[in-house]
C-alpha positions in Angstrom: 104.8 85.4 216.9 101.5 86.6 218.1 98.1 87.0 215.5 95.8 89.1 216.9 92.2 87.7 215.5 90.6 91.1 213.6 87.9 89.6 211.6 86.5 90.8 208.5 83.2 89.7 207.0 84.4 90.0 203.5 85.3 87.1 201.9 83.5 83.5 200.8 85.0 80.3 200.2 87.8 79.4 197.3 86.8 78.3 194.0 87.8 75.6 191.8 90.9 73.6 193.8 90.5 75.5 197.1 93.9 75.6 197.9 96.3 78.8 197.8 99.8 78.2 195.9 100.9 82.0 196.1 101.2 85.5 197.6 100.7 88.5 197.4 101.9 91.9 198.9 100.3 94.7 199.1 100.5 98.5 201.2 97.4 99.8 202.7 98.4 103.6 201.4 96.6 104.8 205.0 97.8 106.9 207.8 97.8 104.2 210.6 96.8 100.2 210.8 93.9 100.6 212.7 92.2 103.3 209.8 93.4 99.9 207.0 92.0 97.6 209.8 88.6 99.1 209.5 88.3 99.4 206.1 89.2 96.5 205.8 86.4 94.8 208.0 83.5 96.8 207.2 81.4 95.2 204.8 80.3 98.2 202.7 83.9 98.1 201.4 83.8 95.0 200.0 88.2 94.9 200.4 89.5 92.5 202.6 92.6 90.5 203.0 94.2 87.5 205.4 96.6 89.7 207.1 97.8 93.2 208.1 101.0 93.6 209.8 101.9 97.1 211.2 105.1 99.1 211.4 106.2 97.4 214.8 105.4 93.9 213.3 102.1 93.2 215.0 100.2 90.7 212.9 96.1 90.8 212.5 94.5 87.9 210.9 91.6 89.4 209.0 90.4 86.2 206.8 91.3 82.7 207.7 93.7 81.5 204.8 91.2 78.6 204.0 89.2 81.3 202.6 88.8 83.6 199.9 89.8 87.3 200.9 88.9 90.1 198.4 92.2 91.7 197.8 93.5 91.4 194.2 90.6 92.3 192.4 90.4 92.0 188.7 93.4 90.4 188.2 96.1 87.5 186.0 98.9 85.9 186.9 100.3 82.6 184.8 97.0 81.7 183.2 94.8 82.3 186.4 92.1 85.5 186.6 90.5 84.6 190.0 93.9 85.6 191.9 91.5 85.7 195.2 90.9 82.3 194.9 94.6 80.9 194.3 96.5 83.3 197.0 97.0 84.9 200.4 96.5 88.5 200.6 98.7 90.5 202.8 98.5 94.0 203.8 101.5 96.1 204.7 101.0 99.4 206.7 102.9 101.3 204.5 102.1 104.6 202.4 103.9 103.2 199.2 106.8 106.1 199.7 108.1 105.2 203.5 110.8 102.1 203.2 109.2 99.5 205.5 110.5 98.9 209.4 113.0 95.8 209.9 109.8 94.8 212.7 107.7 94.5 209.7 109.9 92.7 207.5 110.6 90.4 210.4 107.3 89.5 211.0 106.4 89.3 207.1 109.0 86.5 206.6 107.7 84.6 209.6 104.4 85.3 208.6 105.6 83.4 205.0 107.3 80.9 206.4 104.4 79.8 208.0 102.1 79.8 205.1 104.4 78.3 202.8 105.4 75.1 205.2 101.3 75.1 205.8 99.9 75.3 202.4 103.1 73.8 200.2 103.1 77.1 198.7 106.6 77.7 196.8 108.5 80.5 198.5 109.3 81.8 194.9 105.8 82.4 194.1 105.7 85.6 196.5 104.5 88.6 194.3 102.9 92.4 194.3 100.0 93.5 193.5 101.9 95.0 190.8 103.0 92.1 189.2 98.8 90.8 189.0 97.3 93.5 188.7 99.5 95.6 186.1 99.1 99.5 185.4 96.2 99.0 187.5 98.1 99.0 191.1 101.8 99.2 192.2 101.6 98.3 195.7 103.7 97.3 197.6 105.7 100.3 195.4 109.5 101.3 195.0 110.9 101.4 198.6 109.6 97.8 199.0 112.5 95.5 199.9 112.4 92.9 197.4 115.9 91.8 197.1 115.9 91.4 201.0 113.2 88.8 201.3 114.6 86.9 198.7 117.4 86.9 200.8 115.8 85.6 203.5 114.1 83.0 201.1 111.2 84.4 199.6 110.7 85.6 196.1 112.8 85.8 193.2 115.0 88.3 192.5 118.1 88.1 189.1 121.1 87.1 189.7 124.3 89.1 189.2 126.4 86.3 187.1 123.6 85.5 184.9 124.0 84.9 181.4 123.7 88.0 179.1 120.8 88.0 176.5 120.8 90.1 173.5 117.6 92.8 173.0 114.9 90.7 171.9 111.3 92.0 172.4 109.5 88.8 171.1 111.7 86.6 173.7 111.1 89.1 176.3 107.7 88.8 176.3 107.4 85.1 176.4 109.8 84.8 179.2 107.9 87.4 181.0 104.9 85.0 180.4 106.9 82.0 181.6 107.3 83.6 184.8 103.3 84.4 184.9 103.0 88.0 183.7 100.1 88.9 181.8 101.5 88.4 178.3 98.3 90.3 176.5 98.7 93.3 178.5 101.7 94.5 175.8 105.0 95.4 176.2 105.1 98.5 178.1 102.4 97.7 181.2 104.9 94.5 181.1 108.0 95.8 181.3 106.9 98.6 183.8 105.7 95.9 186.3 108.9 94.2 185.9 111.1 96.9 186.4 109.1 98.3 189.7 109.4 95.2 191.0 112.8 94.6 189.8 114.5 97.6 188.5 113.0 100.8 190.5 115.3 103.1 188.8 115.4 101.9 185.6 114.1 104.3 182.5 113.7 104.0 178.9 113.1 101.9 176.0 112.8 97.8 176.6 117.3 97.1 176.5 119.7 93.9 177.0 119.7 94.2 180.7 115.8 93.9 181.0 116.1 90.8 178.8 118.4 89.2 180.7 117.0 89.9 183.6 113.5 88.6 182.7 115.5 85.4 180.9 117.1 84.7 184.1 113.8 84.7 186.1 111.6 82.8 183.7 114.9 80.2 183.9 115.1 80.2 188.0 111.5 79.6 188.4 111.2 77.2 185.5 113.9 75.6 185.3 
């Protein structure tokens, strides 16, 4: 896989232990890579991230991953608010309501599988911009492919013969927690961000089925 070097001046070093143990996903909601590609790298736009991959799979490294890209902003995900400093940002050429090429999904799951076996990062700990940054984004949106990269060994995703839970609000938020959602946001920025990530189609008041699906997750990722 070739990385074509595109750098961006906007980013500084990690804070606190310097080291990234998770992604996350985004789409750059722009008509082409090369308009996300220069906002991207001009400094009066203070955005950045490590990587954009385009709709034919071409990678561009933005921000060595030893540094701290400025793509999460404000921020939380299992106790820690400096996302930035704690993750690898990468940008997805996508509009949010186009379902994303097999090229780019290709070159995403190398692109993981290099970071992961580099930085010891846990392929489970793959996320949206969504999950960290609830009601305030949804990238990488509905038509993302979730339940394909964790296929291919990325992410989490519930599995069908899992255990059913009964409707439990209290439990639901703590495992939600457990798995690293903001647990002071409240219920309904909480279950939203579960179920576009998730659930996509799913409507309506906090049921069984979200329970059990969040139960499951907190239990694959904590054991």
């Amino acid at each position: 896989m070739k990385i074509i070097p595109h750098a961006s001046p906007n980013f500084t070093e990690r804070r606190g232990a310097g080291r990234p143990h998770m992604v996350v996903l985004h789409y750059t909601a722009m008509d082409s890579a090369a308009a996300a590609l220069e906002r991207l790298c001009t400094s009066e736009f203070q955005v950045s991230a490590h990587y954009l991959i385009d709709q034919s799979g071409q990678v561009f490294e933005m921000v060595h991953p030893d540094m701290r890209a400025w793509h999460a902003g404000q921020s939380f995900w299992a106790g820690e608010h400096d996302i930035n400093s704690v993750s690898i940002g990468i940008e997805l050429c996508n509009q949010g309501v186009h379902p994303y090429p097999f090229a780019q999904m290709a070159a995403l799951q190398s692109v993981l599988a290099n970071l992961c076996a580099q930085y010891d990062i846990d392929p489970r700990q793959v996320w949206g911009h969504s999950d960290v940054a609830m009601g305030r984004k949804t990238d990488p949106g509905r038509r993302f492919d979730w339940r394909g990269l964790w296929w291919a060994g990325f992410g989490l995703w519930p599995r069908a013969a899992a255990p059913i839970v009964p409707l439990n609000e209290n439990q639901f938020m703590e495992n939600a927690a457990r798995i690293g959602y903001d647990h002071a946001a409240g219920l309904d920025a909480v279950l939203a961000a579960v179920r576009l990530h998730f659930a996509p189609m799913r409507t309506g008041p906090l049921d069984a089925v979200d329970c059990t699906l969040v139960h499951d997750l907190a239990t694959q990722i904590n054991g």
